[in-house]
C-alpha positions in Angstrom: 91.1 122.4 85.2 91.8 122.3 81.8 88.7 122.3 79.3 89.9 119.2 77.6 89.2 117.8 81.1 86.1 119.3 82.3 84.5 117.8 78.6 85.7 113.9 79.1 84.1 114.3 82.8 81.5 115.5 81.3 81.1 113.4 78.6 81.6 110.3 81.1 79.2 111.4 83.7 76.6 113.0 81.1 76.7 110.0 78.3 76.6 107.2 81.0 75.3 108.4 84.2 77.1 107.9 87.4 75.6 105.4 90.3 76.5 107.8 92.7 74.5 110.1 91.5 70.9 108.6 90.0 71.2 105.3 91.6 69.6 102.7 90.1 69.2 104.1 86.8 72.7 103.5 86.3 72.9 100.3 87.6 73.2 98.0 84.2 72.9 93.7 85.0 75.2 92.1 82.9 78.8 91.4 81.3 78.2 91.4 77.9 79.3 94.6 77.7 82.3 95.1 79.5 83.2 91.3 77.1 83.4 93.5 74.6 84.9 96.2 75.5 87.4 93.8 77.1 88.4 92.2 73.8 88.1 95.5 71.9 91.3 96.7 74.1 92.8 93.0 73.8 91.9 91.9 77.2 94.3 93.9 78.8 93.8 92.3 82.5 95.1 89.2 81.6 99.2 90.9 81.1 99.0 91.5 85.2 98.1 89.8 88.6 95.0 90.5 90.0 93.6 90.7 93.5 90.1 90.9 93.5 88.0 92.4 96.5 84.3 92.1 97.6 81.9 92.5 100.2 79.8 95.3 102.0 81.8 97.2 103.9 85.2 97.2 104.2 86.6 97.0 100.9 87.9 100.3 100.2 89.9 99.7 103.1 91.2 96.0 102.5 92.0 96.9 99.2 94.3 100.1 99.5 95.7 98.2 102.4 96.8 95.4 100.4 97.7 98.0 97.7 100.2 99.6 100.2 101.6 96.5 101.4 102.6 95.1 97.9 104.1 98.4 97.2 106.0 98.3 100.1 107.3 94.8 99.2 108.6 96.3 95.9 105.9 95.6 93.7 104.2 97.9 90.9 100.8 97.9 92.0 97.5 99.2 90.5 94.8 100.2 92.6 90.8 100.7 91.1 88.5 101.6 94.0 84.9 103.4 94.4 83.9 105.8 94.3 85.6 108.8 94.4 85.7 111.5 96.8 86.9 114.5 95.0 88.6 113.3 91.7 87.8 111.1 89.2 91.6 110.2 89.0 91.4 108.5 92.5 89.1 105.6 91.2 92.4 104.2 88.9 96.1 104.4 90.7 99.5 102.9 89.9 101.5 103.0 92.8 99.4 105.5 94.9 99.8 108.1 91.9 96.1 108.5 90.1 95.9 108.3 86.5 97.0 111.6 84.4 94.3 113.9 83.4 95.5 113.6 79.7 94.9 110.0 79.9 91.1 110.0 80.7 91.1 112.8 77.9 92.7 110.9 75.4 90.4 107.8 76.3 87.3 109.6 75.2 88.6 111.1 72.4 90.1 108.2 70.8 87.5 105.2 71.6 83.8 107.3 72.0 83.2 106.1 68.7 83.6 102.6 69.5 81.8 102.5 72.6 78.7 104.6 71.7 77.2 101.9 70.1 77.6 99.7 73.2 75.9 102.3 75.5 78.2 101.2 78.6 77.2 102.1 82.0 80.2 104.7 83.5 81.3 101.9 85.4 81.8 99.9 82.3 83.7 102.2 81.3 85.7 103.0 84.0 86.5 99.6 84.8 88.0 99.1 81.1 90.0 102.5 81.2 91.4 100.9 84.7 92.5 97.3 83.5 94.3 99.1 80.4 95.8 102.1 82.0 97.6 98.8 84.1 98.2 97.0 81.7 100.3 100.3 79.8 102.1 101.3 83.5 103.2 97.2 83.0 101.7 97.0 86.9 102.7 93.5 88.3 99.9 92.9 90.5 96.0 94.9 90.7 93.9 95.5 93.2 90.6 95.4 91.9 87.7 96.6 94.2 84.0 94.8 93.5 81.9 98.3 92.4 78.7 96.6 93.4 77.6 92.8 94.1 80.3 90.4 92.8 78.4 88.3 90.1 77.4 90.1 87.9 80.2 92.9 88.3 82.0 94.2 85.2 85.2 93.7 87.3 84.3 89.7 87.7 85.9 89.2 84.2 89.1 89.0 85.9 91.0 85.5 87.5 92.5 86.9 90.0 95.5 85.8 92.5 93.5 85.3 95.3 89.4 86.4 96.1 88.2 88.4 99.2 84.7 88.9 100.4 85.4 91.0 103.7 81.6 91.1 105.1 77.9 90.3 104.4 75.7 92.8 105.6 72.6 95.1 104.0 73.0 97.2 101.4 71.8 97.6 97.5 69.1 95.3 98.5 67.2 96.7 95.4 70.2 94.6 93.2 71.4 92.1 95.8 68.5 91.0 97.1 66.4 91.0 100.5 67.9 88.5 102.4 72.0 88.0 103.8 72.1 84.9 102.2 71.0 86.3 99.0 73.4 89.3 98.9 76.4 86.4 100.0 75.4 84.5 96.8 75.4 87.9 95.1 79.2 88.9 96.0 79.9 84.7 96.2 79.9 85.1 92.4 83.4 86.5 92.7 84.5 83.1 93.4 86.5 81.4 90.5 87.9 77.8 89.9 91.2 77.0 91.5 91.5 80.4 93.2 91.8 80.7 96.5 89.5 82.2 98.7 89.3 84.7 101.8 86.0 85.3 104.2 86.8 88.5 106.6 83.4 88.4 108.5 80.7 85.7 108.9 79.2 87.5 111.8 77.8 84.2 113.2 75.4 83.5 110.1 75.5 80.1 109.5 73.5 80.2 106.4 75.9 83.1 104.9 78.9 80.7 105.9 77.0 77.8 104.1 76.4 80.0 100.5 80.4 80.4 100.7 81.1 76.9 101.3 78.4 75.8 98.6 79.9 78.0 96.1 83.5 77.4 96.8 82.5 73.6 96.3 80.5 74.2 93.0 83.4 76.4 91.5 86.3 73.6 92.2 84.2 70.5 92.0 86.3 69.1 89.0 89.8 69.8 91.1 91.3 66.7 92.4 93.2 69.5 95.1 91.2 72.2 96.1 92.5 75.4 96.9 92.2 77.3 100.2 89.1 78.8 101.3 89.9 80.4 104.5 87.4 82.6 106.6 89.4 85.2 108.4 87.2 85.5 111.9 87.8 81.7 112.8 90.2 80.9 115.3 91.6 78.2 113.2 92.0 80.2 110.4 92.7 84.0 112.2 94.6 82.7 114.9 96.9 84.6 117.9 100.0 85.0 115.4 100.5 86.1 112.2 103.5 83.4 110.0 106.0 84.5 107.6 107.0 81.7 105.5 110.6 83.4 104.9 113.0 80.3 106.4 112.2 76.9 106.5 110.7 76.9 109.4 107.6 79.4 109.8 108.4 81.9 112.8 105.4 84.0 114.4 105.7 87.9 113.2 103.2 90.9 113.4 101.5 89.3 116.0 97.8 91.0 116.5 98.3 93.7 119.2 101.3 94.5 116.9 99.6 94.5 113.9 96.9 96.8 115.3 99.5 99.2 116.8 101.2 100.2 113.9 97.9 100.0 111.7 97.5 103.6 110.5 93.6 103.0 109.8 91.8 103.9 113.2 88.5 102.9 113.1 87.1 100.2 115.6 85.9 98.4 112.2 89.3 98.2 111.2 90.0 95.3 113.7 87.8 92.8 111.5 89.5 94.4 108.5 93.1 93.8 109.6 92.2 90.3 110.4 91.0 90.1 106.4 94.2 91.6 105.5 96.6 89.5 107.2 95.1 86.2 106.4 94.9 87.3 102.8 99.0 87.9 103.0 99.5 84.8 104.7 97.3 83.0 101.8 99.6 85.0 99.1 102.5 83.9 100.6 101.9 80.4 99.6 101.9 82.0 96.1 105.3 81.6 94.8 105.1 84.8 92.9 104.6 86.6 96.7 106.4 84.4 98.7 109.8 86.2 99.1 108.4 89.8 99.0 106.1 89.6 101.3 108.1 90.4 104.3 107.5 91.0 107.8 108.5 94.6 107.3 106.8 95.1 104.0 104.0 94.2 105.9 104.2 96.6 108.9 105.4 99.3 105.8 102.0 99.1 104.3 99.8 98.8 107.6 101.6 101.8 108.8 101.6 104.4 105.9 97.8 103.1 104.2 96.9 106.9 102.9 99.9 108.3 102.3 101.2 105.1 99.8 97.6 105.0 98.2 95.8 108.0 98.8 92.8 106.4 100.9 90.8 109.0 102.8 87.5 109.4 105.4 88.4 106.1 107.6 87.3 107.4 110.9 90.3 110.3 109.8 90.9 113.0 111.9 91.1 116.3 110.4 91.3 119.0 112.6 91.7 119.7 116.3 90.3 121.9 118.7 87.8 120.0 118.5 88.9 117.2 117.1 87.2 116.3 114.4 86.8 113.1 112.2 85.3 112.1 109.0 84.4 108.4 108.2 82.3 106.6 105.3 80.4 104.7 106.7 77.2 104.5 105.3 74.8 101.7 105.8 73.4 100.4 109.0 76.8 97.7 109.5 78.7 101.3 108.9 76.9 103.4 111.5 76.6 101.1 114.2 80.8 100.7 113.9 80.6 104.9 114.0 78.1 105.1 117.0 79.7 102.5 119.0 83.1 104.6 118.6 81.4 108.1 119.4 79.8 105.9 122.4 83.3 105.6 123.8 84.6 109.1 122.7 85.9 111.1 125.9 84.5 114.7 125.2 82.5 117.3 126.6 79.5 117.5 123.7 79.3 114.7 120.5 78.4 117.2 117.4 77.6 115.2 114.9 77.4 116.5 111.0 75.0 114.3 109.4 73.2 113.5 105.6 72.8 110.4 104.2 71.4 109.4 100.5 68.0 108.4 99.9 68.5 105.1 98.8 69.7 103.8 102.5 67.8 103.7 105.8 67.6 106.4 107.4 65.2 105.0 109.8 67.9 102.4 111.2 70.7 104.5 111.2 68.8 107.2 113.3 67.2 104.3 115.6 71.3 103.6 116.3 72.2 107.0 117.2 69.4 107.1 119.5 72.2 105.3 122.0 73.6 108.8 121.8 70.7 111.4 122.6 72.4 112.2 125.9 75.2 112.9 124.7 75.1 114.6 120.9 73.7 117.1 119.0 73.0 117.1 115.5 74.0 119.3 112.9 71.6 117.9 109.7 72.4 118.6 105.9 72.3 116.3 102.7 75.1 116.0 100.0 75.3 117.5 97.1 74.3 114.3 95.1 71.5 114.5 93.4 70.6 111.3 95.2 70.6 113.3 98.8 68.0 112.4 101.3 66.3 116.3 101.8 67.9 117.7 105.2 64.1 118.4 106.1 62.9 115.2 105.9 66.3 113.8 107.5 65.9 116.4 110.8 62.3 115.8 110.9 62.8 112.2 111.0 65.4 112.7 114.0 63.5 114.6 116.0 61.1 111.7 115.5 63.6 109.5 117.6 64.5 112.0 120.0 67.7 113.2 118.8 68.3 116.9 118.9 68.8 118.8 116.2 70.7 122.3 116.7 70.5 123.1 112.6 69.3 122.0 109.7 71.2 123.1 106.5 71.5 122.7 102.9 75.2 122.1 102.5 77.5 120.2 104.4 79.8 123.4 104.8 77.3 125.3 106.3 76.9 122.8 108.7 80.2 122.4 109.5 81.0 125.8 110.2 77.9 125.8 112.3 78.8 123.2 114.6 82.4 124.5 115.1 80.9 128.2 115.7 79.1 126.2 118.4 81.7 124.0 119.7 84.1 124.1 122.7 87.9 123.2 122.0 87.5 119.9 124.2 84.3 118.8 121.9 84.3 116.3 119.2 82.7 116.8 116.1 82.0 113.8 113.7 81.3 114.3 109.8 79.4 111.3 108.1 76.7 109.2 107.2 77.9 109.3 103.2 80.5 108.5 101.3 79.2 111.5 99.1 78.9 114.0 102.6 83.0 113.1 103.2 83.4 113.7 99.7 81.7 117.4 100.0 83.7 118.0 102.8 86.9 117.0 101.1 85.9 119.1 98.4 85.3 122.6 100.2 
């Protein structure tokens, strides 16, 4: 790492503090600042497509999915995703390859005396080093992940292509607010006159299904044609096949089962997320600009080679065998119950389970869910190394409070990973998760 390098990370992380690692005293309400910015570097997200994706779990996913898919159809695609897991670099992608070091040096040297003034959150400023490092690779189309909420996120100056919310569950309620509806009006704000929209996961919430609908109406009231607004888990919408609009007349392709065979992302979450991701391509291919690339095998290209096309990592990913053992993000209590209900299914002869979570989520509801599990897992408790880290003591205390057993509680997610493998038997599984932050350590070791 070259020392040019290590002082524009440190500069970005020290002059505006990373979310991931204080929380909400990095969390700045507002656009004015990323406006200005924005027209400082000539509004460089308007010489590309965009793509823009929100929600609460699930977007990491959609979006490098998507990502690979337009690549595979021929496209130069940029990619801006969060957070990282090891390198900065892997937030802003063209084509799977992450920005250059020299870039993200030359950023800092060159603008810091612009943007001092401003005093821009380092997602501000992430966000403007993504839409102009696209706009100079001359990407046709980006892929724009929501960092948090939708409304008032310094990525919702785009007008994107087409608008995904993939789900509605808790999280951030501290910004979002304390209520599903609330949070859907929150990431709703995403939605944009005359721009189609895509709904991966209603869940059955009527009144989340009605802020959508209100919004969508609101936003295109002065349209004498509306466009779609399409919500992904509906039969109507989802359907049994999956159309390619590549003759006159539409044949069936990719049906589901084939879709989910040759879909290189494993998780059983994954199912609601492939439905987001093909009703989004069928909504692009209406798109002139999409229409003739989009093909059936473009499709099955991208489904098929997700993280090695756009570097995505830590979706339910296996990484070792004997045991096997797999890493996954999820983080909230949507996330965990996904991960329990897998590792309730899991044929082996002891669950060891690596876990640490930050102290901004519940801990309480995640360890009520792996309760299902106390027959069958042992716990190996530690905390990542983000200064936000939920204390492994309090964590393991609070397990043992449900009945879960604890075999060690450690400081680092290493140690606890070699100590469940010391432990384990070659026909165990071992699970590493609970944080995006705790994947990210393990990554990083």
């Amino acid at each position: 790492m070259s020392r040019g390098w290590e002082e524009a990370l440190q500069y970005l992380y020290s002059a505006a503090p990373m979310f991931q690692n204080i929380g909400a005293g990095a969390y700045k309400e507002g656009l004015a600042t990323t406006r200005a910015l924005d027209e400082h570097f000539g509004h460089p997200h308007r010489r590309y497509r965009t793509i823009h994706v929100a929600g609460t779990n699930g977007k990491g996913s959609v979006s490098s999915t998507l990502a690979a898919i337009l690549q595979s159809a021929g496209l130069r695609v940029g990619l801006y995703t969060s957070p990282h897991l090891v390198d900065f670099r892997e937030r802003i992608r063209v084509d799977g390859e992450m920005i250059p070091e020299q870039r993200v040096i030359d950023f800092v040297e060159q603008e810091r005396v612009f943007f001092e003034p401003l005093s821009p959150s380092f997602f501000e400023l992430t966000t403007a080093l993504a839409f102009l490092y696209f706009a100079e690779q001359q990407v046709d189309v980006a892929v724009v992940e929501v960092g948090l909420g939708g409304r008032l996120d310094c990525t919702n100056i785009i007008c994107p292509d087409l608008s995904i919310i993939t789900n509605i569950s808790f999280d951030h309620q501290q910004f979002l607010g304390d209520t599903l509806a609330k949070i859907a009006a929150e990431k709703a704000g995403i939605i944009k006159e005359g721009v189609p929209v895509v709904i991966g996961e209603t869940n059955g919430h009527a009144d989340v299904r009605d802020v959508f609908i209100r919004v969508f109406g609101e936003k295109n009231v002065a349209l004498s044609i509306l466009p779609s607004l399409r919500f992904a888990d509906e039969k109507e919408e989802a359907g049994k096949a999956f159309y390619v609009r590549e003759t006159a007349a539409a044949r069936p392709v990719l049906g589901d089962c084939v879709a989910e065979n040759v879909f290189q992302l494993r998780g059983d979450y994954q199912r609601a997320n492939l439905r987001t991701i093909l009703c989004a391509i069928d909504e692009l291919r209406r798109q002139p600009f999409y229409a003739s690339c989009l093909t059936s095998e473009a499709v099955a290209e991208g489904l098929a080679h997700v993280m090695e096309l756009t570097g995505l990592r830590g979706r339910w990913q296996q990484v070792a065998e004997a045991p096997v053992t797999v890493c996954d993000v999820g983080h909230n209590a949507a996330g965990i119950a996904y991960v329990v209900g897998q590792l309730q299914r899991q044929e082996a002869r002891v669950l060891r389970v690596v876990f640490g979570m930050v102290d901004d989520k519940d801990y309480e509801q995640a360890l009520t869910l792996f309760e299902q599990l106390r027959d069958r897992a042992v716990f190996y408790i530690t905390q990542p190394s983000s200064k936000r880290a939920l204390a492994a003591e309090r964590l393991a205390e609070a397990a043992e409070a449900h009945g879960v057993t604890v075999l060690a509680c450690v400081a680092t997610v290493k140690e606890a990973v070699e100590a469940a493998r010391a432990d384990a038997s070659p026909d165990d599984f071992l699970f590493i998760g609970g944080s995006c932050y705790l994947v990210a350590d393990y990554f990083g070791t």
